[in-house]
C-alpha positions in Angstrom: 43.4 -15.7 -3.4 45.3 -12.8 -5.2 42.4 -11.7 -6.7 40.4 -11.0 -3.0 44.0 -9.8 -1.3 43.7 -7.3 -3.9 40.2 -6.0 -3.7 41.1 -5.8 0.3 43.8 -4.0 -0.3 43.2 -1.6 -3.3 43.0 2.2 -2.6 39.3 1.3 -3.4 38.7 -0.2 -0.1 40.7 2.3 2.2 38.3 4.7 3.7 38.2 8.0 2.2 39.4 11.2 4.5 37.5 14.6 4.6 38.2 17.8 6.7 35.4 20.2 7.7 34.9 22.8 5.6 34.2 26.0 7.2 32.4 28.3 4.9 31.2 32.2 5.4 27.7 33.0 4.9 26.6 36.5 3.3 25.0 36.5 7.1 28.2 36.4 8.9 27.3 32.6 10.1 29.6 29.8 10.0 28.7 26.8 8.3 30.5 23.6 8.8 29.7 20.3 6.9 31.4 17.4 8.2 31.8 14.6 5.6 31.2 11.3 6.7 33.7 8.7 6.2 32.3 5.4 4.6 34.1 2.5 3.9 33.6 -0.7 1.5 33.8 -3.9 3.3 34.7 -7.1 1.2 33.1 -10.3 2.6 33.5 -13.5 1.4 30.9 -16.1 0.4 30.4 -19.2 2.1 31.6 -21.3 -1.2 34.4 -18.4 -1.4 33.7 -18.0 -5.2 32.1 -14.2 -4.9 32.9 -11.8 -2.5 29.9 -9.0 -1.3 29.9 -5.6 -0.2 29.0 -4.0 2.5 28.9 -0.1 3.2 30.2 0.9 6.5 30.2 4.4 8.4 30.3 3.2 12.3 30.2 0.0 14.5 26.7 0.2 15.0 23.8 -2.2 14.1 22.7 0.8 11.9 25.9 1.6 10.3 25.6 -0.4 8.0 24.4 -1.3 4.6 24.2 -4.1 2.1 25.3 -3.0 -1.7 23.4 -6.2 -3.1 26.8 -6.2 -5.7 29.1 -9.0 -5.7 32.7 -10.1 -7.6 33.9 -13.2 -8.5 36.7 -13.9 -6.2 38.9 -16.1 -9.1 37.5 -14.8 -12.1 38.1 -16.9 -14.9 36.2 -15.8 -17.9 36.6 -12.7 -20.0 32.7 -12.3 -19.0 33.7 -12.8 -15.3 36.1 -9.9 -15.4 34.5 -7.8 -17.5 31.2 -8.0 -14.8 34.0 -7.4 -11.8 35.1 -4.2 -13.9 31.5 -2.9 -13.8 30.6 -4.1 -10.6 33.4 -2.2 -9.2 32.5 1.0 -11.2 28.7 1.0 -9.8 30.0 0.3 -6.1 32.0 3.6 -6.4 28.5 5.5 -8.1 26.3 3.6 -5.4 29.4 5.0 -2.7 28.9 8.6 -3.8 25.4 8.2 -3.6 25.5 6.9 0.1 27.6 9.9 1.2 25.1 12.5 -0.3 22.5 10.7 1.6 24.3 10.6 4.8 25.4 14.3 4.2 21.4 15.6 3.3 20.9 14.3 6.6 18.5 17.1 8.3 18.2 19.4 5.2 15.6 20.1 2.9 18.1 18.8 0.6 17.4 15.6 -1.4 19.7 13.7 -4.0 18.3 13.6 -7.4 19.3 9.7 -7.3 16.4 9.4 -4.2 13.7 10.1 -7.2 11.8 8.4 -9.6 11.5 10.6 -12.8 7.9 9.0 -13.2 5.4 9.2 -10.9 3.8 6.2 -11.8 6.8 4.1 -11.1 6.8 5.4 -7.6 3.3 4.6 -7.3 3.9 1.1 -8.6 6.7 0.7 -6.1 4.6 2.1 -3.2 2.2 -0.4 -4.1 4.2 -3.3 -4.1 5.9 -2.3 -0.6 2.3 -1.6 0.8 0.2 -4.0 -0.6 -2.3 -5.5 2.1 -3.5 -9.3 2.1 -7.1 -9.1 1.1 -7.5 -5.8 0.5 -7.4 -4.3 -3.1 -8.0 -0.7 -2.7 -4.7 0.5 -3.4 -3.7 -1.6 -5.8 -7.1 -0.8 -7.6 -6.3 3.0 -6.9 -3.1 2.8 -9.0 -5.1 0.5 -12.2 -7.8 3.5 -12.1 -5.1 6.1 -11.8 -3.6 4.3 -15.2 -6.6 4.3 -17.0 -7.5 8.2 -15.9 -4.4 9.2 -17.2 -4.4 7.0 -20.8 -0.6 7.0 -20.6 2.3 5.0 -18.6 4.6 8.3 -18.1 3.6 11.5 -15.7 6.6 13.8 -14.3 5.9 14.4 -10.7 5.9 18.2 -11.5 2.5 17.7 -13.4 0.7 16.4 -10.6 -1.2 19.1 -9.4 -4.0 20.0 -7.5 -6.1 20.2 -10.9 -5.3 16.4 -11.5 -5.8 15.5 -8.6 -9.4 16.8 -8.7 -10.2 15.6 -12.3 -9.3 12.3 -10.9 -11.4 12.1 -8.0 -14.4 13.0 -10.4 -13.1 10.5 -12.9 -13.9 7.5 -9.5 -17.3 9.6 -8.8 -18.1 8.9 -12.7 -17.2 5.7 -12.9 -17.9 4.0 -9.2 -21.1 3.6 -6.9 -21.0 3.7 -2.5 -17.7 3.9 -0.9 -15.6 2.8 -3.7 -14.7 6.1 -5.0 -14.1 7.3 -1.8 -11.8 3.9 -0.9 -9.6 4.6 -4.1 -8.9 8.1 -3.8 -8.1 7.8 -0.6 -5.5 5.4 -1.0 -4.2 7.9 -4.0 -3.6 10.7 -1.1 -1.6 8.2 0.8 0.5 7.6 -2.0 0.5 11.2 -2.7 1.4 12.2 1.0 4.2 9.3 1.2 5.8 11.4 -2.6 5.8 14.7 -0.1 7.6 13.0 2.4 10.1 11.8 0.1 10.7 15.2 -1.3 8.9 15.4 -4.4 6.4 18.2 -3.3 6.8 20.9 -0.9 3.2 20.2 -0.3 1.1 17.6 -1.0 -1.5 18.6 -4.1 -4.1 16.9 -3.1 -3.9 17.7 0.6 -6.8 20.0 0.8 -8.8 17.6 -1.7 -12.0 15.1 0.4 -12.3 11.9 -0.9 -15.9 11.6 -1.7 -18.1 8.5 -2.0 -21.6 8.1 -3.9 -24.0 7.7 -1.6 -27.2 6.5 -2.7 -27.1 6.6 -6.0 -27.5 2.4 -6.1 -28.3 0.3 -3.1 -26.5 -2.6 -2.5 -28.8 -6.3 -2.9 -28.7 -8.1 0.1 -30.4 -11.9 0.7 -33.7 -11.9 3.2 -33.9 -14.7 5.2 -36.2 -17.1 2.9 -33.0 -16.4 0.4 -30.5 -17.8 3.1 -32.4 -21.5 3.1 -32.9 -20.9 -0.7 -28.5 -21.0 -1.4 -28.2 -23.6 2.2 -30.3 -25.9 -0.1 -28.9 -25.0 -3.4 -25.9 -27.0 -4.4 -22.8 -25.5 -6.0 -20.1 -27.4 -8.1 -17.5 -25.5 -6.0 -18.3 -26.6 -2.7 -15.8 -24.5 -0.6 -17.4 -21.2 -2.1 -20.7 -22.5 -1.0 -19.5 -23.4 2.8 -17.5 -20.1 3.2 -20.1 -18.2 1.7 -22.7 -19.2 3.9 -20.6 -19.1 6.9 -20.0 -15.6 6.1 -24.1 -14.7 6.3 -23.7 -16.0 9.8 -21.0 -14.6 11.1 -20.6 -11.0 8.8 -17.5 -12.0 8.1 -15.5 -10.2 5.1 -13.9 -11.9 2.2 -10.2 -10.5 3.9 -11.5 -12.3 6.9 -12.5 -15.8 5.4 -9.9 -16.5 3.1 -7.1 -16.8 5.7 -9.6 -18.0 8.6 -7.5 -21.1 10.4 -8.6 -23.9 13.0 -6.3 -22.1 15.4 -9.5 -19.4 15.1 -12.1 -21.9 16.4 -12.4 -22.4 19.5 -15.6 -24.7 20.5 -18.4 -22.4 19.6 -16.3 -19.4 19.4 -15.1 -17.6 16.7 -11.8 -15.3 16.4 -11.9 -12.5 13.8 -9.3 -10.7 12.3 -11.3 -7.7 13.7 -9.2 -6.3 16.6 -11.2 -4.4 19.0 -10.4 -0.7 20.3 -10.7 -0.6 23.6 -9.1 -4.0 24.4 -6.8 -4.4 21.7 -8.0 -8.3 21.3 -9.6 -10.0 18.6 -13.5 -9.8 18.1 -15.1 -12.9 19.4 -18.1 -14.3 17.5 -20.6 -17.2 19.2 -21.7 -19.3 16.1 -24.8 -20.0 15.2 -25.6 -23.5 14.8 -25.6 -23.5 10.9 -21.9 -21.6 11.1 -20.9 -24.6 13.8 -22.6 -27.4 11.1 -20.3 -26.0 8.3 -17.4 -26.4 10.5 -17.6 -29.6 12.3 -18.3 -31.0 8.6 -15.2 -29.7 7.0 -13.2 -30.8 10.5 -14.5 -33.9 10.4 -12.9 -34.5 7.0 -9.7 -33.3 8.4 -7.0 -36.4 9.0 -6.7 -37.1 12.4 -4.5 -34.6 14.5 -4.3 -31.9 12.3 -5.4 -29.1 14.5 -4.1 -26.1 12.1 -4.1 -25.1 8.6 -6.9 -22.8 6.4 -10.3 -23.9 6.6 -11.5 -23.4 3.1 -9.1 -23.1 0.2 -10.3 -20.2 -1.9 -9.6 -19.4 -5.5 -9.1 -15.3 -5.9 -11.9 -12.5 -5.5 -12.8 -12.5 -9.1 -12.8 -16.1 -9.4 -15.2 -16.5 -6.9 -17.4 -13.6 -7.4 -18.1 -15.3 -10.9 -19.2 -18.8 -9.4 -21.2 -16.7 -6.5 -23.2 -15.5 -9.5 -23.8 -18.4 -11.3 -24.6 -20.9 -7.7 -27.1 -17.3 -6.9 -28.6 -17.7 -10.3 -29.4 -22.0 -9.9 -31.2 -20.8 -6.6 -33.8 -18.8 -7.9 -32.3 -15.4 -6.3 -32.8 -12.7 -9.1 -30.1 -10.0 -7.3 -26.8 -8.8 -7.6 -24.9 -10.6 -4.9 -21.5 -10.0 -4.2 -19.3 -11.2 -1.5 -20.1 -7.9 1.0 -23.9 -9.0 0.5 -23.5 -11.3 3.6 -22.1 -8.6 5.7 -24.5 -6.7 4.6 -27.3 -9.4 4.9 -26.0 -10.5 8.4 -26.4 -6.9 10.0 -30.4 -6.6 7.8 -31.5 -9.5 9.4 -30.2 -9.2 13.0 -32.0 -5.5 13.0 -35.3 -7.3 11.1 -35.6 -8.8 15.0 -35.0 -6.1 16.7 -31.3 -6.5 17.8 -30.3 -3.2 18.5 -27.4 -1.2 16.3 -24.9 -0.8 19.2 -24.8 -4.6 19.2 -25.1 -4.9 15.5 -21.9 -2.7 15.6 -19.8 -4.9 18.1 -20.2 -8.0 15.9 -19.7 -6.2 12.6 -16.1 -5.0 15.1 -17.4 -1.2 14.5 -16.1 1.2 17.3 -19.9 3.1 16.6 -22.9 2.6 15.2 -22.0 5.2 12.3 -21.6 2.8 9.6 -24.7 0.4 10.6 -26.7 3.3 10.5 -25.6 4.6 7.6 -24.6 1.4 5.2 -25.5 -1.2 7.3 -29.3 -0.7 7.2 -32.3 -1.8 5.1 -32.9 0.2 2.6 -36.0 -1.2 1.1 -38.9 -3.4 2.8 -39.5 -6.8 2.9 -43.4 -6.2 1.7 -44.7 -3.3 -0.2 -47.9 -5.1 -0.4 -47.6 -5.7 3.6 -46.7 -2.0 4.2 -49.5 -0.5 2.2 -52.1 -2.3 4.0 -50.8 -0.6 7.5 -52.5 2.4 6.3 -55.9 3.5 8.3 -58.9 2.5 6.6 -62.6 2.8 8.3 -64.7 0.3 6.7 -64.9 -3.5 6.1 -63.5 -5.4 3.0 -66.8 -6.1 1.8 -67.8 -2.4 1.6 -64.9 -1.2 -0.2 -66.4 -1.5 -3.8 -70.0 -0.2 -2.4 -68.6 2.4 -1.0 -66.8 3.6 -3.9 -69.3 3.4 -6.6 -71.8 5.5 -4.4 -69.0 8.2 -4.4 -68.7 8.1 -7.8 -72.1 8.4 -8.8 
């Protein structure tokens, strides 16, 4: 009890007093600073063996911050009061650094204490604040931006516009389609969020266009003898399988699958993750009666009552990529299938009978037809043998040969 009157009571914990400071510019302007006063507030835990601090500048919800430091109220071991001795020494450092803060306040000014003297460590903690369920692009930008760089160390003043650009080649080098173009521009958003925290004036790779590599290889995608060849195909992983094949009759992603609940079913109807722009609701699928076959046999091993819950347990990305492959390779189909095949495969086969791109683009939840026209498309044809004979010809099968060996002679 000594011990916390103490801390409560210490010149430590009264609340420091500043004047304004007038000071004369060159200019003839007067600049006053006002200091704001911050105070430490002791608070004592629920057991009443540590006590926490809080920083304190005003009454309001806002006014307020946790230190995340703690003392033992009774401390009882030289270790004990050798941690309260440092503890108390990094609230004062953690103080000062509060009040520069508070005082930078609408200046370009920035505490040193605000950086990261690495840029990579900011990158890694941007990451970790920002990661996105299902989506890998910026975690993938910062494992690319490693290996580009063959070192775990860059000084934010040697990311320039230079770098930048020998990076962005470095993706176009190394990646095919939109890949590239996904990494680099999750780079700029780390980049942009670094100039907004005061490391650049201006962003260096502002002025930069993340490119992606079109054409250079076209994605596989399954034709529709392909679709019964994996339905009757088994696979020793038989959730892959089910959400796999869902997917090539719905187009839905891997982002979208993994987390799909029964809450998201409702009789024939399907709710995406997919929010749409004008009405700012989920997309609604109808499902095809192989999708609603799937579904009704995984509910119907559900006990009775549960109406919630994920409807295929999934291992990760990689995982299942690899036993994709090898359940693709047992069905006789000779391609390089990858989870975005059945998106892909899904909008191929819906425009193979003449379902036009507009609605194509409302199931896919596209706001235009851009990206169906563009990515969503087939790229090669079913037949070449088929498409050759479409070309005119004037005389029977039977006279081909004659024909030809009279020319000739």
């Amino acid at each position: 009890m000594f011990c916390f009157a103490f801390f409560r009571f210490s010149p430590f914990f009264l609340a420091d007093k500043w004047q304004t400071v007038g000071r004369r510019l060159a200019d003839g302007s007067q600049l006053k600073t006002s200091i704001m006063n911050i105070t430490l507030r002791p608070v004592l835990s629920k057991n009443k063996s540590k006590i926490w601090y809080t920083f304190e500048w005003g009454k309001a919800a806002n006014q307020r911050k946790a230190s995340g430091i703690f003392t033992y109220a009774k401390p009882q071991t030289q270790i004990e009061k050798k941690h309260n001795s440092e503890a108390l020494a990094l609230l004062e450092v953690k103080k000062s650094e509060l009040i520069l803060e508070r005082q930078s306040i609408g200046s370009a000014y920035i505490p040193s204490h605000k950086f990261q003297s690495n840029f990579i460590d900011f990158y890694e903690q941007y990451v970790t604040e920002n990661r996105i369920y299902g989506n890998r692009h910026l975690e993938n930008s910062l494992t690319q931006f490693k290996a580009f760089l063959a070192k775990d160390i860059l000084a934010p003043i040697d990311l320039n516009e230079s770098l930048a650009l020998r990076f962005r080649k470095y993706l176009l080098d190394r990646f095919n389609g939109d890949t590239p173009a996904n990494y680099f521009a999750r780079f700029k958003k780390v980049v942009k969020a670094a100039t907004k925290a005061g490391y650049y004036r201006y962003s260096p790779s502002e002025d930069i266009k993340a490119k992606a590599n079109k054409n250079k290889k076209l994605k596989d995608h399954l034709e529709a003898p392909e679709y019964i060849q994996l339905i009757r195909t088994p696979c020793y992983h038989e959730e892959i399988r089910e959400a796999f094949i869902l997917c090539c009759y719905t187009g839905l992603r891997w982002c979208d699958v993994k987390p799909l609940d029964w809450t998201d079913i409702k009789g024939d109807q399907l709710k995406t993750r997919i929010v749409q722009h004008k009405t700012g609701e989920p997309l609604m699928i109808t499902l095809h009666p192989t999708a609603k076959a799937i579904l009704e046999k995984r509910r119907a091993r559900l006990e009775e009552g549960v109406s919630e819950g994920k409807v295929f347990r999934l291992p990760s990305q990689d995982g299942s990529y690899k036993i994709l492959s090898q359940w693709c390779k047992d069905a006789g189909v000779d391609k390089h299938i990858t989870w975005h095949c059945a998106r892909l495969s899904f909008s191929i086969l819906l425009q193979d009978r003449n379902v036009d791109t507009a609605t194509v683009a409302l199931l896919l939840g596209h706001t235009s037809t851009k990206h169906v026209l563009e990515t969503y498309k087939r790229h090669r044809p079913k037949d070449l043998t088929e498409v050759i004979q479409k070309l005119p010809c004037d005389f029977s099968e039977n006279d081909k040969l004659e024909y030809f060996v009279k020319s000739v002679n």
